[in-house]
N, C-alpha and C positions, 0 to 999 in steps of 0.2 A: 632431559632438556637438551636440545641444541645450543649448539656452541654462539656466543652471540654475535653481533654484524654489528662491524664500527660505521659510524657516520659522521662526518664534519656538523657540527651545528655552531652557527654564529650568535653569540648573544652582544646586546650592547652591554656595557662598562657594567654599570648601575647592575643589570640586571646578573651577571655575572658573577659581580661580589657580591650581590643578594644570595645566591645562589652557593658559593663557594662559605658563606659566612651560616648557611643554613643545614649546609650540607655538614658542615664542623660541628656544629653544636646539637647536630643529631647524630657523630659516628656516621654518616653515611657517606655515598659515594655521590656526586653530583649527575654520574650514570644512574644510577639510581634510582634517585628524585626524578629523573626526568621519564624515566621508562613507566615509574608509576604513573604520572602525569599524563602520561600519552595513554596509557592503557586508561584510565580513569577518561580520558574525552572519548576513547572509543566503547565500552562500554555504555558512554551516555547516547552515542550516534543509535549503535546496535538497540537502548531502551527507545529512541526516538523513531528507527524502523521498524522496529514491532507494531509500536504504538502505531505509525502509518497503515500498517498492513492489520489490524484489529479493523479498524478504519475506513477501510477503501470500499465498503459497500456502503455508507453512509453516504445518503443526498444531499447534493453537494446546492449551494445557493449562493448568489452573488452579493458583494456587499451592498446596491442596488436594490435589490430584492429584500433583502433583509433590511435596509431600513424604510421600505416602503411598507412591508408587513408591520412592523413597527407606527410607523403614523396611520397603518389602517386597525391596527385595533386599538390604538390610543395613547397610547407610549411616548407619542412625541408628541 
């Protein structure tokens, strides 16, 4: 593992002692919580660009179109 990169982050008050108070009553570091956190939304980006790129040959239709198809075969 590389050695880690500090970064300033600002949190409001609230969120802060959320965080400081969550961080205590798990043992952990507020570094931590927050690295999982950020790995945990990228993670979801990375499931959410696969899923685009599964995707990208499917035809594609306008919202327009699709609810005209919709009142042409009866649905509306």
């Amino acid at each position: 593992m590389t050695a880690p990169k500090r970064a300033t982050v600002y949190f409001e008050p609230e969120v802060h002692r959320a965080l400081r108070l969550r961080a205590a009553s798990n043992d952990r570091s507020i570094s931590d919580m927050v690295n999982d956190a950020v790995k945990a939304a990228l993670a979801e980006d990375a499931a959410d660009l696969e899923a685009f790129d599964r995707r990208k040959s499917e035809r594609s239709i306008s919202f327009e179109g699709f609810v005209r198809g919709m009142k042409r075969r009866g649905r509306l």
